[in-house]
C-alpha positions, 0 to 999 in steps of 0.5 A: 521670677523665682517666687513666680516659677515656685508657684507655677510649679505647686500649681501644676503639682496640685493639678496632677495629683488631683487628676491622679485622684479623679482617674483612680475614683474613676477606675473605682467600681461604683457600688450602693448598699441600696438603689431605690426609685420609681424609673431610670433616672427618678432613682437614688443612683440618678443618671449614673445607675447604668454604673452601679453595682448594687446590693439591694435594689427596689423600682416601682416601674423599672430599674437599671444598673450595671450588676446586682448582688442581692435581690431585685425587685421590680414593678415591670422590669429590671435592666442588669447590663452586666451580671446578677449573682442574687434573686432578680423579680420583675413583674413584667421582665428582666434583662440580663447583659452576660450572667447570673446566679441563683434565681430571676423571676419575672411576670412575662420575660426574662432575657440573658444575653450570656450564661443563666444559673439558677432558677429562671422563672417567666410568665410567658417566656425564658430567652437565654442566649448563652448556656443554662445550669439551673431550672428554667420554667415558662408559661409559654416557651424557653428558648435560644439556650446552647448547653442546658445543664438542667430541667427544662420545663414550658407550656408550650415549647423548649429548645437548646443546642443540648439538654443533660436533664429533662425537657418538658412542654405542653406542645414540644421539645427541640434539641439539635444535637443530645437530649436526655428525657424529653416528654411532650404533649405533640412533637419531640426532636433530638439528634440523639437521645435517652429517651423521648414521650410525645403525645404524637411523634418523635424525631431521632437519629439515634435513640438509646432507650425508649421512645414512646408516640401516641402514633408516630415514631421516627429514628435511624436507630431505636430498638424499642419504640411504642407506638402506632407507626415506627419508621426506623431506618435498622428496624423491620416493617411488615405486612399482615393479614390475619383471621381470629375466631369470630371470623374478623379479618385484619390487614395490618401494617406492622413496624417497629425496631428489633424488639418492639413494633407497633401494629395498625389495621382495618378490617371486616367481620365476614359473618353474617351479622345483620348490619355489616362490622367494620374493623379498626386495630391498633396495639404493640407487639414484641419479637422474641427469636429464638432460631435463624426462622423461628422466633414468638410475636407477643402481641397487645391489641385493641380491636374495635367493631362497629355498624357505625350506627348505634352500637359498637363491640370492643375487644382488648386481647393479648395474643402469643402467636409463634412465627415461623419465616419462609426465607427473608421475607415470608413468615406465617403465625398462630396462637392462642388469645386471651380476650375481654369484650365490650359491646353496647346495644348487642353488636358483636355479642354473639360472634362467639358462645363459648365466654368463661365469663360474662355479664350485663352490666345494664340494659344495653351494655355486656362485659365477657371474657374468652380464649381464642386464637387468631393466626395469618401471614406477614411479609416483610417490606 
């Protein structure tokens, strides 16, 4: 009974010390130098590649694993389930379960479901879900990033919670809360900015530099925005009618910030032409006061007028008009201009006669420059 009881307990010893074992190699990451296949899991990990962390790994259509150290190479995608620290290159996408570091290039998508660092590069489309510090560049759009410590750089459009570089993006840029430089082809839209360019309209709350639209700025605070329109909430908006030397009256909305303001206007030529002269106006001013009610306009205009037949004159002044303010709301300007002209089959030519330069550039095409001066009044809304 001894021998018997002596023997049982060697088995259960053994027994326990090779459980021992089988739980600490459990406990022990996976790791391989190199992890080569053709897809999950026709690979050298086989169907325990989720578990691996590797070092180099290569996949002519797809590879999965837990972490990658290296570089990554795949045909259409790689599958990372936790981070990556190397160079992730996926013809079609790659996939990221929580960060990585250094730099993931992928033929259509990446997506990082926690934090990116390095460069993030996408034929088509950047999805981070957590927060950015590196370069991020897409064909199409980066998207769903909080805090973006890095350039952002799209086709078409990037967004983030925050950005503490520069945005920019074929179409537009969107920022909930701070931004620093946003540059788009359409939109921009901050909560609070440094500065914003937009081929059409920037949205703010607060801007601290300068915002630039091809026509349309918006702000609650912004002191010199370039553009068409400017509708900013602490800022001025006024509305004009002036008369220049060759008798073109101009009915303009004026708006701007405190320095800057943009200027938008229609009018007519109210000479006797041989076919009627529209006007249309546009350009950028500047407020410089220098009293209570009295401060100087510095304006920049572009003024085209035409018969909307064959011809056309165009004109691009630069106007210095001193303003003075009846009250709160009635100013009345004038001043000097200085003048270049434009004008194809003749239009407008001769609504002055007194160029200290001219000349024919063809048959049918005349350059000439002038000084003039233009003067009205403005009430501010």
């Amino acid at each position: 009974m001894r021998t018997i009881y002596s023997h049982s307990r060697i088995i259960y010893l053994i027994i326990a010390l090779f459980s021992f074992a089988s739980d600490s190699f459990a406990q022990t990451p996976l790791t391989s130098p190199a992890h080569i296949g053709l897809v999950y899991p026709l690979s050298s990990n086989g169907k325990n590649a989720a578990a691996y962390t590797n070092h180099f790994s290569l996949h002519i259509i797809a590879g999965l694993s837990k972490a990658e150290t290296g570089v990554a190479i795949s045909g259409i995608s790689n599958i990372i389930k936790e981070q990556a620290t190397g160079v992730q290159i996926g013809c079609f996408s790659n996939h990221i379960g929580t960060t990585y570091h250094a730099a993931t290039i992928a033929g259509f998508m990446n997506h990082v479901k926690g934090n990116a660092g390095g460069a993030t590069l996408a034929g088509f489309l950047n999805l981070i879900d957590g927060n950015v510090n590196g370069f991020q560049g897409a064909g199409f759009a980066n998207l769903g990033a909080k805090e973006v410590n890095g350039t952002q750089l799209a086709g078409f459009m990037n967004t983030a919670q925050n950005n503490s570089q520069a945005q920019l993006a074929g179409f537009s840029n969107i920022v909930k809360d701070k931004a620093a430089v946003q540059v788009a082809g359409f939109l921009n839209k901050a909560d609070t900015v440094q500065h914003q360019i937009a081929g059409f309209i920037n949205i703010a709350k607060k801007v601290k530099g300068v915002q630039v639209a091809g026509v349309i700025n918006i702000a609650d605070s912004s002191e010199y925005p370039i553009g068409l329109v400017n509708i900013v909430k602490g800022g001025e908006k006024q509305v004009s009618v002036s008369i220049d030397e060759t008798m073109t009256t101009i009915a303009a909305f004026k708006s701007g910030g405190r320095v800057l303001y943009g200027i938008l206007g229609v009018g007519y030529n109210l000479k006797d032409n041989p076919n009627p002269l529209y006007a249309l106006q546009g350009g950028i001013g500047a407020h410089l006061p220098l009293t209570a009610h009295f401060r100087i306009n510095g304006e920049a205009l572009n003024t085209v007028l035409t018969d909307f037949k064959k011809g056309y004159y165009h004109r691009q002044t630069v106007g210095i008009f001193p303003a003075y303010r009846f009250g709160n709301r009635v100013e009345i300007f004038a001043g000097p201009t200085f003048n270049f002209v434009s004008t194809k089959h003749d239009v407008g030519r001769d609504l002055v006669s007194h160029y200290i330069w001219s000349e024919d550039v063809s048959r049918n095409r005349f350059h000439g420059g002038y000084i003039g001066a233009a003067g009205g009044i403005q009430v501010t809304l």
